[in-house]
C-alpha positions, 0 to 999 in steps of 0.5 A, a space after each residue: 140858550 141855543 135851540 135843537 132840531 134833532 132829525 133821524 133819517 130812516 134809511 140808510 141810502 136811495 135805494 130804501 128811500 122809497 115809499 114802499 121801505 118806508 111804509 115798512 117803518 109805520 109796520 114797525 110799532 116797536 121801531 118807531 118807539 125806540 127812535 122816538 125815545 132816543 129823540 127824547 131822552 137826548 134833548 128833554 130835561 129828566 123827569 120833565 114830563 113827570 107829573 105834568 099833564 101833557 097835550 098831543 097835537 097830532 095833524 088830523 085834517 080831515 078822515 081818509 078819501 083815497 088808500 094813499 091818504 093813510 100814509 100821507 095825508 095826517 099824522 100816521 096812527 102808529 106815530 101817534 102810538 109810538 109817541 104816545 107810550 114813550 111820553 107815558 112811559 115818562 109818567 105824565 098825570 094825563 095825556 089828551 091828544 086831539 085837533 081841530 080838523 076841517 068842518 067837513 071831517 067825519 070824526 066817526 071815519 077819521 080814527 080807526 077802532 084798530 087805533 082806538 082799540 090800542 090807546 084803550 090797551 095803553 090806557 090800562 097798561 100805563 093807568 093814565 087817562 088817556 083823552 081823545 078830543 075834536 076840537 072843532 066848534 061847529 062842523 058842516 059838510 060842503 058836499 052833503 049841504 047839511 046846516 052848520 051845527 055846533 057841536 060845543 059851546 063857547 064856554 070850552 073856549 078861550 077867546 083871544 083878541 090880540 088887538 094891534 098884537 096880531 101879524 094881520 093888523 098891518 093889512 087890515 083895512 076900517 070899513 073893509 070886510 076883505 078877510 075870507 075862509 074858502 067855504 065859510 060864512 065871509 061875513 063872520 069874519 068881519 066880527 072877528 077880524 077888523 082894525 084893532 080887533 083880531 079874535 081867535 077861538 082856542 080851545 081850553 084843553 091847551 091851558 090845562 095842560 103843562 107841556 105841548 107835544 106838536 105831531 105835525 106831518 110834514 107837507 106841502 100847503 097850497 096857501 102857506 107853501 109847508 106845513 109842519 111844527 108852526 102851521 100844526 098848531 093852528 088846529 087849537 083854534 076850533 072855530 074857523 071862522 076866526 082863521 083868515 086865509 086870505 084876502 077878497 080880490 086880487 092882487 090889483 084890487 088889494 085882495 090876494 086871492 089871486 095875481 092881477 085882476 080879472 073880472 071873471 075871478 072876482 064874479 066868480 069871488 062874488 058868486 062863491 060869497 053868495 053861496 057861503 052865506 047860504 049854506 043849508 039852503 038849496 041855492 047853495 050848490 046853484 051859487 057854488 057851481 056857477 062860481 067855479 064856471 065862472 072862474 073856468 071862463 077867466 081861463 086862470 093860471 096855476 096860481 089864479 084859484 079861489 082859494 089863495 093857494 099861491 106863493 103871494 099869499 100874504 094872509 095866512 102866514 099872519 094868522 099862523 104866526 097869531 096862533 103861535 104867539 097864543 100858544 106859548 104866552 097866552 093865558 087862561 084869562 084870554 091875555 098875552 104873558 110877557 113870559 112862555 106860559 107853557 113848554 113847546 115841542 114839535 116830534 114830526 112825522 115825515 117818514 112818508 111825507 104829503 107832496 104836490 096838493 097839500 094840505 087835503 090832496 097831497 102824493 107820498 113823499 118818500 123824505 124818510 125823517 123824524 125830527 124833534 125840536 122845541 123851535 118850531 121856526 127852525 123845525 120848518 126851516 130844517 124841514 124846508 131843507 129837506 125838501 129841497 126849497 129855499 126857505 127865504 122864498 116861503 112867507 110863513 118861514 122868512 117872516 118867523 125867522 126874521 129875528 132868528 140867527 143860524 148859530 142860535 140853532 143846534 142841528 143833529 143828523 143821525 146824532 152828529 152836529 150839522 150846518 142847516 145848510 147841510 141838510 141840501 145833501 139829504 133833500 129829495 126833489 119834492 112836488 111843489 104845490 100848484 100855486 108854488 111850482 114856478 116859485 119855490 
Protein backbone atom coordinates (compact mmCIF):
# COMPACT_ATOMS: atom_id res chain seq x y z
CA UNK A 1 0.00 0.00 0.00
CA UNK A 2 1.39 3.45 -1.20
CA UNK A 3 1.80 6.45 1.17
CA UNK A 4 0.18 10.05 0.57
CA UNK A 5 1.46 13.62 1.00
CA UNK A 6 -1.70 15.71 0.42
CA UNK A 7 -0.31 19.26 0.22
CA UNK A 8 -2.89 22.47 -0.27
CA UNK A 9 -1.09 25.95 -1.45
CA UNK A 10 -2.94 28.79 -0.08
CA UNK A 11 -2.21 31.17 -2.59
CA UNK A 12 -3.13 31.48 -5.95
CA UNK A 13 0.31 33.32 -7.33
CA UNK A 14 3.50 35.55 -6.39
CA UNK A 15 1.84 38.23 -5.61
CA UNK A 16 -0.27 36.99 -2.51
CA UNK A 17 2.65 34.85 -1.53
CA UNK A 18 3.67 37.29 0.99
CA UNK A 19 3.80 37.40 4.52
CA UNK A 20 1.23 39.65 4.89
CA UNK A 21 -1.64 37.42 2.76
CA UNK A 22 -0.75 34.55 4.28
CA UNK A 23 -1.01 36.01 7.67
CA UNK A 24 -4.55 36.71 6.49
CA UNK A 25 -5.10 33.10 6.21
CA UNK A 26 -4.23 32.21 10.46
CA UNK A 27 -7.21 35.36 10.67
CA UNK A 28 -9.49 33.10 9.06
CA UNK A 29 -10.29 30.41 11.57
CA UNK A 30 -13.50 29.14 9.45
CA UNK A 31 -10.96 28.98 6.35
CA UNK A 32 -8.15 27.15 7.88
CA UNK A 33 -11.03 24.21 9.32
CA UNK A 34 -12.36 23.68 5.82
CA UNK A 35 -8.94 23.00 4.22
CA UNK A 36 -7.76 21.07 7.05
CA UNK A 37 -11.27 18.72 6.66
CA UNK A 38 -11.01 18.41 2.99
CA UNK A 39 -7.14 17.09 3.77
CA UNK A 40 -9.08 14.56 6.03
CA UNK A 41 -11.75 13.31 4.62
CA UNK A 42 -9.84 12.50 1.27
CA UNK A 43 -6.92 10.56 2.91
CA UNK A 44 -8.32 8.85 6.31
CA UNK A 45 -10.64 5.92 6.45
CA UNK A 46 -14.21 6.75 7.72
CA UNK A 47 -15.13 6.55 11.14
CA UNK A 48 -11.32 6.06 11.98
CA UNK A 49 -11.13 8.60 14.66
CA UNK A 50 -14.47 7.69 16.24
CA UNK A 51 -14.17 6.30 19.59
CA UNK A 52 -10.49 6.71 19.34
CA UNK A 53 -8.46 8.69 21.89
CA UNK A 54 -6.41 10.94 20.06
CA UNK A 55 -3.00 12.98 20.76
CA UNK A 56 -1.98 16.17 19.45
CA UNK A 57 1.55 17.01 18.99
CA UNK A 58 1.93 20.47 17.96
CA UNK A 59 5.46 22.34 17.75
CA UNK A 60 5.86 24.24 20.88
CA UNK A 61 9.17 25.18 21.28
CA UNK A 62 9.72 27.66 23.43
CA UNK A 63 7.05 30.93 24.35
CA UNK A 64 7.54 34.13 22.28
CA UNK A 65 10.61 36.54 22.34
CA UNK A 66 9.92 38.88 19.21
CA UNK A 67 6.43 39.89 17.65
CA UNK A 68 7.63 37.63 14.20
CA UNK A 69 7.81 34.44 16.55
CA UNK A 70 3.65 34.41 16.79
CA UNK A 71 4.05 33.49 13.05
CA UNK A 72 6.71 31.61 12.82
CA UNK A 73 8.26 30.30 15.55
CA UNK A 74 5.63 27.20 16.49
CA UNK A 75 2.56 25.86 15.35
CA UNK A 76 0.14 28.77 15.07
CA UNK A 77 -2.62 28.81 17.62
CA UNK A 78 -5.50 29.09 15.18
CA UNK A 79 -4.01 25.86 13.22
CA UNK A 80 -3.88 24.29 16.45
CA UNK A 81 -7.74 25.44 16.72
CA UNK A 82 -8.71 24.65 13.13
CA UNK A 83 -7.25 21.10 13.64
CA UNK A 84 -8.54 20.44 16.86
CA UNK A 85 -12.48 20.96 15.98
CA UNK A 86 -12.07 19.06 12.69
CA UNK A 87 -10.73 15.86 14.75
CA UNK A 88 -13.50 16.33 17.21
CA UNK A 89 -16.01 16.77 14.96
CA UNK A 90 -14.99 13.24 13.99
CA UNK A 91 -16.21 11.97 17.51
CA UNK A 92 -12.83 10.97 19.27
CA UNK A 93 -13.42 9.70 23.29
CA UNK A 94 -10.58 12.21 24.27
CA UNK A 95 -8.30 14.81 22.74
CA UNK A 96 -4.76 15.56 24.77
CA UNK A 97 -2.56 17.99 22.82
CA UNK A 98 0.65 18.90 24.26
CA UNK A 99 4.91 18.58 23.76
CA UNK A 100 7.97 18.87 25.39
CA UNK A 101 9.26 22.43 24.50
CA UNK A 102 12.75 23.45 25.70
CA UNK A 103 14.04 23.57 29.66
CA UNK A 104 13.72 27.11 29.50
CA UNK A 105 10.22 27.58 28.00
CA UNK A 106 7.74 29.56 30.51
CA UNK A 107 4.55 27.57 30.02
CA UNK A 108 2.45 30.33 31.68
CA UNK A 109 3.83 32.68 28.45
CA UNK A 110 4.00 29.95 25.64
CA UNK A 111 -0.46 29.84 25.26
CA UNK A 112 -2.27 32.75 25.17
CA UNK A 113 -5.62 32.81 27.29
CA UNK A 114 -7.30 33.83 23.84
CA UNK A 115 -6.21 30.05 22.87
CA UNK A 116 -7.11 28.76 26.09
CA UNK A 117 -10.16 30.66 26.32
CA UNK A 118 -11.37 29.08 22.72
CA UNK A 119 -10.11 25.07 23.55
CA UNK A 120 -12.70 25.67 26.94
CA UNK A 121 -15.33 26.99 24.43
CA UNK A 122 -14.78 23.73 22.00
CA UNK A 123 -14.46 21.63 25.17
CA UNK A 124 -18.32 22.53 26.00
CA UNK A 125 -19.42 22.59 22.28
CA UNK A 126 -18.14 19.15 21.60
CA UNK A 127 -18.40 17.61 25.38
CA UNK A 128 -14.79 16.00 24.86
CA UNK A 129 -12.06 16.19 27.45
CA UNK A 130 -9.95 18.27 26.08
CA UNK A 131 -6.36 18.05 27.84
CA UNK A 132 -3.51 20.36 27.56
CA UNK A 133 0.10 18.96 28.87
CA UNK A 134 3.73 20.01 29.07
CA UNK A 135 5.64 17.19 28.83
CA UNK A 136 8.86 18.04 30.00
CA UNK A 137 10.66 16.41 33.26
CA UNK A 138 12.38 19.19 34.66
CA UNK A 139 12.88 22.44 33.48
CA UNK A 140 15.75 25.16 33.95
CA UNK A 141 16.09 28.44 32.72
CA UNK A 142 20.15 29.40 31.28
CA UNK A 143 19.43 33.03 31.37
CA UNK A 144 17.63 33.35 35.25
CA UNK A 145 20.33 30.47 36.44
CA UNK A 146 17.51 29.20 38.66
CA UNK A 147 18.36 25.36 39.84
CA UNK A 148 16.92 22.75 37.53
CA UNK A 149 13.84 21.50 39.18
CA UNK A 150 11.53 18.44 38.37
CA UNK A 151 8.31 19.09 37.54
CA UNK A 152 7.05 15.36 37.17
CA UNK A 153 7.95 12.08 38.27
CA UNK A 154 9.52 9.43 36.34
CA UNK A 155 6.55 7.42 36.95
CA UNK A 156 4.57 9.48 33.94
CA UNK A 157 7.25 8.15 31.77
CA UNK A 158 7.91 5.17 29.69
CA UNK A 159 11.87 4.44 29.74
CA UNK A 160 12.77 3.11 26.25
CA UNK A 161 16.60 1.40 25.71
CA UNK A 162 16.88 0.39 22.31
CA UNK A 163 20.18 -1.24 22.82
CA UNK A 164 21.99 -2.12 19.83
CA UNK A 165 18.36 -1.09 17.99
CA UNK A 166 19.27 2.54 18.27
CA UNK A 167 20.75 4.68 15.00
CA UNK A 168 23.44 6.01 17.63
CA UNK A 169 24.97 2.61 18.67
CA UNK A 170 27.51 2.85 15.37
CA UNK A 171 29.31 5.91 16.89
CA UNK A 172 29.04 5.11 20.32
CA UNK A 173 32.46 4.62 21.68
CA UNK A 174 33.05 2.25 25.27
CA UNK A 175 34.78 4.47 27.89
CA UNK A 176 33.89 7.47 25.97
CA UNK A 177 31.54 10.20 27.21
CA UNK A 178 31.31 12.11 23.76
CA UNK A 179 27.38 12.62 23.45
CA UNK A 180 26.45 16.31 24.32
CA UNK A 181 23.02 18.54 24.65
CA UNK A 182 24.08 22.24 24.33
CA UNK A 183 23.12 23.75 28.01
CA UNK A 184 22.65 20.44 29.78
CA UNK A 185 24.51 18.41 32.23
CA UNK A 186 27.42 16.46 29.74
CA UNK A 187 27.68 13.75 32.42
CA UNK A 188 23.80 12.67 32.30
CA UNK A 189 24.22 11.70 29.17
CA UNK A 190 26.93 9.26 29.72
CA UNK A 191 24.07 7.23 31.86
CA UNK A 192 21.74 7.32 29.22
CA UNK A 193 23.77 6.70 26.05
CA UNK A 194 26.90 4.33 25.94
CA UNK A 195 27.58 0.88 23.71
CA UNK A 196 24.68 -1.41 23.89
CA UNK A 197 22.84 1.19 26.06
CA UNK A 198 20.63 3.76 24.59
CA UNK A 199 17.72 5.16 26.76
CA UNK A 200 15.03 7.75 25.77
CA UNK A 201 12.40 9.23 28.27
CA UNK A 202 8.79 9.24 26.40
CA UNK A 203 6.13 10.46 27.86
CA UNK A 204 2.82 7.97 29.05
CA UNK A 205 0.45 10.10 27.09
CA UNK A 206 1.56 8.70 23.72
CA UNK A 207 0.61 4.84 24.74
CA UNK A 208 -2.76 6.07 26.04
CA UNK A 209 -3.88 7.28 22.99
CA UNK A 210 -4.90 5.21 19.52
CA UNK A 211 -4.06 7.68 16.62
CA UNK A 212 -1.33 10.53 16.78
CA UNK A 213 -1.78 13.58 14.83
CA UNK A 214 1.87 15.47 14.42
CA UNK A 215 1.36 19.43 13.90
CA UNK A 216 4.82 20.44 12.98
CA UNK A 217 5.61 23.74 11.86
CA UNK A 218 7.64 23.75 8.90
CA UNK A 219 11.21 25.13 9.41
CA UNK A 220 14.79 25.11 9.02
CA UNK A 221 17.06 23.59 11.86
CA UNK A 222 20.32 24.59 12.63
CA UNK A 223 21.57 20.88 13.65
CA UNK A 224 19.17 18.64 11.43
CA UNK A 225 18.88 21.22 8.40
CA UNK A 226 14.48 20.90 8.46
CA UNK A 227 12.33 20.34 10.86
CA UNK A 228 8.69 19.06 10.07
CA UNK A 229 6.54 15.31 10.67
CA UNK A 230 10.11 13.38 11.99
CA UNK A 231 11.82 15.99 14.04
CA UNK A 232 8.21 17.04 15.50
CA UNK A 233 8.04 14.02 17.41
CA UNK A 234 11.12 14.19 19.06
CA UNK A 235 8.86 16.54 21.99
CA UNK A 236 7.27 13.06 23.25
CA UNK A 237 10.72 12.24 24.90
CA UNK A 238 10.38 14.86 28.30
CA UNK A 239 13.52 14.75 29.32
CA UNK A 240 16.42 16.17 27.47
CA UNK A 241 18.89 14.48 28.78
CA UNK A 242 18.14 11.57 26.90
CA UNK A 243 18.43 13.38 23.44
CA UNK A 244 21.92 13.45 22.01
CA UNK A 245 22.61 16.20 19.60
CA UNK A 246 25.61 15.95 19.17
CA UNK A 247 29.34 14.89 19.73
CA UNK A 248 32.30 16.50 22.02
CA UNK A 249 35.18 17.82 19.58
CA UNK A 250 35.49 18.37 16.23
CA UNK A 251 35.59 16.55 13.56
CA UNK A 252 39.82 15.70 13.62
CA UNK A 253 39.17 14.95 17.32
CA UNK A 254 36.16 12.30 16.44
CA UNK A 255 33.75 14.81 17.71
CA UNK A 256 31.25 16.73 15.26
CA UNK A 257 30.62 19.91 17.07
CA UNK A 258 32.48 21.74 14.73
CA UNK A 259 34.74 20.91 10.98
CA UNK A 260 38.59 20.12 11.94
CA UNK A 261 40.24 21.08 15.18
CA UNK A 262 40.81 24.05 16.81
CA UNK A 263 42.55 24.37 20.31
CA UNK A 264 40.39 27.73 21.17
CA UNK A 265 37.02 25.45 20.02
CA UNK A 266 37.64 22.86 22.31
CA UNK A 267 39.01 25.15 25.52
CA UNK A 268 35.88 26.86 24.83
CA UNK A 269 34.14 22.93 24.56
CA UNK A 270 35.61 22.36 27.85
CA UNK A 271 34.62 25.67 29.50
CA UNK A 272 31.06 25.25 28.59
CA UNK A 273 30.96 21.58 30.18
CA UNK A 274 32.12 23.10 33.15
CA UNK A 275 29.52 25.32 33.46
CA UNK A 276 26.73 22.73 32.81
CA UNK A 277 27.75 20.81 35.15
CA UNK A 278 27.22 23.80 37.74
CA UNK A 279 24.05 25.27 36.83
CA UNK A 280 22.49 27.02 39.79
CA UNK A 281 25.66 28.19 41.17
CA UNK A 282 26.99 31.41 40.51
CA UNK A 283 30.26 30.02 38.77
CA UNK A 284 27.73 29.19 36.01
CA UNK A 285 27.40 32.35 34.05
CA UNK A 286 31.50 33.06 34.83
CA UNK A 287 32.24 29.66 32.87
CA UNK A 288 29.57 30.08 30.26
CA UNK A 289 30.75 33.57 29.38
CA UNK A 290 34.34 32.71 29.09
CA UNK A 291 33.49 29.89 27.00
CA UNK A 292 31.73 31.76 24.27
CA UNK A 293 35.26 34.26 24.37
CA UNK A 294 37.05 31.74 23.90
CA UNK A 295 35.33 30.51 20.93
CA UNK A 296 35.49 34.33 19.64
CA UNK A 297 39.14 33.95 19.82
CA UNK A 298 39.27 30.73 17.45
CA UNK A 299 37.82 33.30 14.88
CA UNK A 300 35.33 30.57 13.87
CA UNK A 301 33.72 29.88 10.37
CA UNK A 302 29.66 29.84 9.74
CA UNK A 303 29.58 26.50 10.46
CA UNK A 304 32.28 26.29 13.69
CA UNK A 305 29.76 27.15 16.98
CA UNK A 306 29.29 25.31 20.10
CA UNK A 307 26.31 23.99 19.55
CA UNK A 308 26.75 21.45 16.22
CA UNK A 309 24.79 23.46 14.09
CA UNK A 310 26.09 22.47 10.54
CA UNK A 311 25.49 20.27 7.73
CA UNK A 312 28.13 17.62 9.44
CA UNK A 313 26.15 16.69 12.15
CA UNK A 314 26.09 13.04 12.45
CA UNK A 315 24.32 12.78 15.79
CA UNK A 316 20.95 14.27 16.05
CA UNK A 317 19.75 12.72 12.74
CA UNK A 318 20.29 9.19 14.80
CA UNK A 319 18.42 10.31 17.76
CA UNK A 320 15.26 11.68 15.54
CA UNK A 321 15.11 8.42 13.79
CA UNK A 322 15.34 6.49 17.54
CA UNK A 323 12.27 8.34 18.44
CA UNK A 324 10.56 7.72 15.26
CA UNK A 325 11.05 4.09 15.70
CA UNK A 326 9.35 4.53 19.60
CA UNK A 327 6.73 6.18 18.45
CA UNK A 328 5.06 3.97 16.01
CA UNK A 329 6.32 0.26 17.65
CA UNK A 330 7.07 0.94 20.96
CA UNK A 331 4.90 -0.63 23.73
CA UNK A 332 3.79 0.51 27.09
CA UNK A 333 6.25 -2.12 28.81
CA UNK A 334 9.20 -0.19 27.54
CA UNK A 335 9.96 -2.90 24.40
CA UNK A 336 10.00 -2.51 20.63
CA UNK A 337 6.78 -4.33 18.68
CA UNK A 338 7.51 -6.01 15.29
CA UNK A 339 4.04 -4.72 14.58
CA UNK A 340 2.89 -0.53 14.15
CA UNK A 341 1.64 -0.23 17.67
CA UNK A 342 -0.38 2.83 16.92
CA UNK A 343 -1.60 5.01 13.43
CA UNK A 344 0.75 8.12 12.68
CA UNK A 345 -0.40 11.35 10.81
CA UNK A 346 1.57 14.52 10.19
CA UNK A 347 -0.89 17.92 9.39
CA UNK A 348 1.91 20.84 8.83
CA UNK A 349 1.75 24.15 9.24
CA UNK A 350 3.65 25.85 6.65
CA UNK A 351 1.49 28.63 5.99
CA UNK A 352 3.93 31.06 7.21
CA UNK A 353 6.96 29.04 7.76
CA UNK A 354 10.71 29.62 10.02
CA UNK A 355 13.69 30.34 7.63
CA UNK A 356 17.48 31.24 8.49
CA UNK A 357 18.07 30.55 12.48
CA UNK A 358 15.53 27.68 13.03
CA UNK A 359 14.64 26.04 15.18
CA UNK A 360 14.53 29.00 18.11
CA UNK A 361 15.35 32.13 15.82
CA UNK A 362 13.85 31.67 12.61
CA UNK A 363 12.65 34.74 9.89
CA UNK A 364 8.59 34.33 8.13
CA UNK A 365 8.70 32.25 5.63
CA UNK A 366 6.23 32.88 3.39
CA UNK A 367 5.81 28.88 1.71
CA UNK A 368 2.17 29.12 1.95
CA UNK A 369 1.17 25.18 2.45
CA UNK A 370 -0.61 22.96 4.46
CA UNK A 371 0.13 19.08 3.96
CA UNK A 372 -1.20 16.02 5.59
CA UNK A 373 0.64 12.71 5.22
CA UNK A 374 0.80 9.23 7.26
CA UNK A 375 4.55 9.16 5.90
CA UNK A 376 6.72 11.36 7.70
CA UNK A 377 10.02 10.37 5.47
CA UNK A 378 7.92 11.64 2.56
CA UNK A 379 6.35 14.46 4.49
CA UNK A 380 9.93 16.10 4.72
CA UNK A 381 11.14 15.04 1.55
CA UNK A 382 7.81 17.05 0.09
CA UNK A 383 8.68 19.77 2.45
CA UNK A 384 12.11 19.84 1.62
CA UNK A 385 11.09 20.38 -2.06
CA UNK A 386 9.68 23.13 -1.31
CA UNK A 387 11.80 25.04 -0.27
CA UNK A 388 14.18 24.67 -2.46
CA UNK A 389 16.89 21.86 -0.97
CA UNK A 390 18.11 18.79 -2.32
CA UNK A 391 17.10 16.44 0.04
CA UNK A 392 19.88 14.02 -0.51
CA UNK A 393 21.97 16.58 0.92
CA UNK A 394 20.39 16.64 4.53
CA UNK A 395 21.35 13.73 6.97
CA UNK A 396 18.12 13.22 8.72
CA UNK A 397 15.86 12.87 5.10
CA UNK A 398 18.81 10.70 3.09
CA UNK A 399 18.98 8.39 5.99
CA UNK A 400 15.03 8.12 6.55
CA UNK A 401 14.68 7.50 2.80
CA UNK A 402 17.23 4.84 2.29
CA UNK A 403 14.48 2.15 2.10
CA UNK A 404 12.23 4.43 0.35
CA UNK A 405 11.09 4.48 -3.27
CA UNK A 406 9.48 7.55 -5.30
CA UNK A 407 6.44 5.56 -6.58
CA UNK A 408 5.91 4.16 -2.93
CA UNK A 409 4.42 7.80 -2.26
CA UNK A 410 1.09 9.10 -3.66
CA UNK A 411 1.72 13.05 -4.27
CA UNK A 412 -1.49 15.45 -4.10
CA UNK A 413 -1.08 19.17 -5.20
CA UNK A 414 -4.25 21.08 -4.88
CA UNK A 415 -6.21 17.61 -5.49
CA UNK A 416 -4.13 16.44 -8.65
CA UNK A 417 -1.36 13.76 -8.50
CA UNK A 418 2.09 15.04 -9.02
CA UNK A 419 5.71 13.83 -9.17
CA UNK A 420 7.83 14.67 -5.94
CA UNK A 421 10.22 16.16 -8.08
CA UNK A 422 7.27 18.60 -9.26
CA UNK A 423 7.18 20.34 -6.39
CA UNK A 424 10.56 22.56 -7.50
CA UNK A 425 7.98 24.48 -9.80
CA UNK A 426 6.11 25.63 -6.29
CA UNK A 427 9.53 25.96 -4.08
CA UNK A 428 10.63 29.51 -2.65
CA UNK A 429 14.25 30.71 -2.22
CA UNK A 430 14.28 29.73 1.67
CA UNK A 431 17.26 31.30 4.09
CA UNK A 432 19.39 28.26 4.94
CA UNK A 433 20.61 28.06 8.45
CA UNK A 434 24.21 29.39 9.21
CA UNK A 435 25.68 26.06 9.47
CA UNK A 436 23.78 24.81 5.97
CA UNK A 437 24.26 28.31 3.68
CA UNK A 438 27.31 27.08 1.69
CA UNK A 439 25.75 23.28 1.78
CA UNK A 440 22.41 23.08 1.21
Amino acid sequence: MSSFVDIKTLYTGDTDRTIDCLKAKYDDVAGLIEVIKVLVKRNLPENLIVGKKVLLKPNLVIHDNIESDKLCLRTHENFMLAALEVILQENPIGVILGDAPVQGCHWDKLLSKSFLDNVDVLRIKYNNPIEIIDFRRTTFDPAQNNPKSAIKPFSEYVIFDLGKKSHLESISIENQNLFRVTDYHPDRLAESHKPGVHKYCITKELFDCDLVISLPKVKTHQKAGITNALKNVVGLNGDKDYLPHHRFGGTKRGGDCYPGDNIFLHWAELALDAANRNQGKFIYRFLRRFAFRLWRLSFPSKDQNLQASWYGNDTVWRMIMDINLIAEFGCKDGTLSKEPQRILFSLSDGIIGGQGDGPLKPEPLPLGIVSFSDEPCFADMAVSYLMGFDYKKIPLLKAASENKKENQVKIILNEKEVELTDLYKYSIRTKAPLGWVNYL
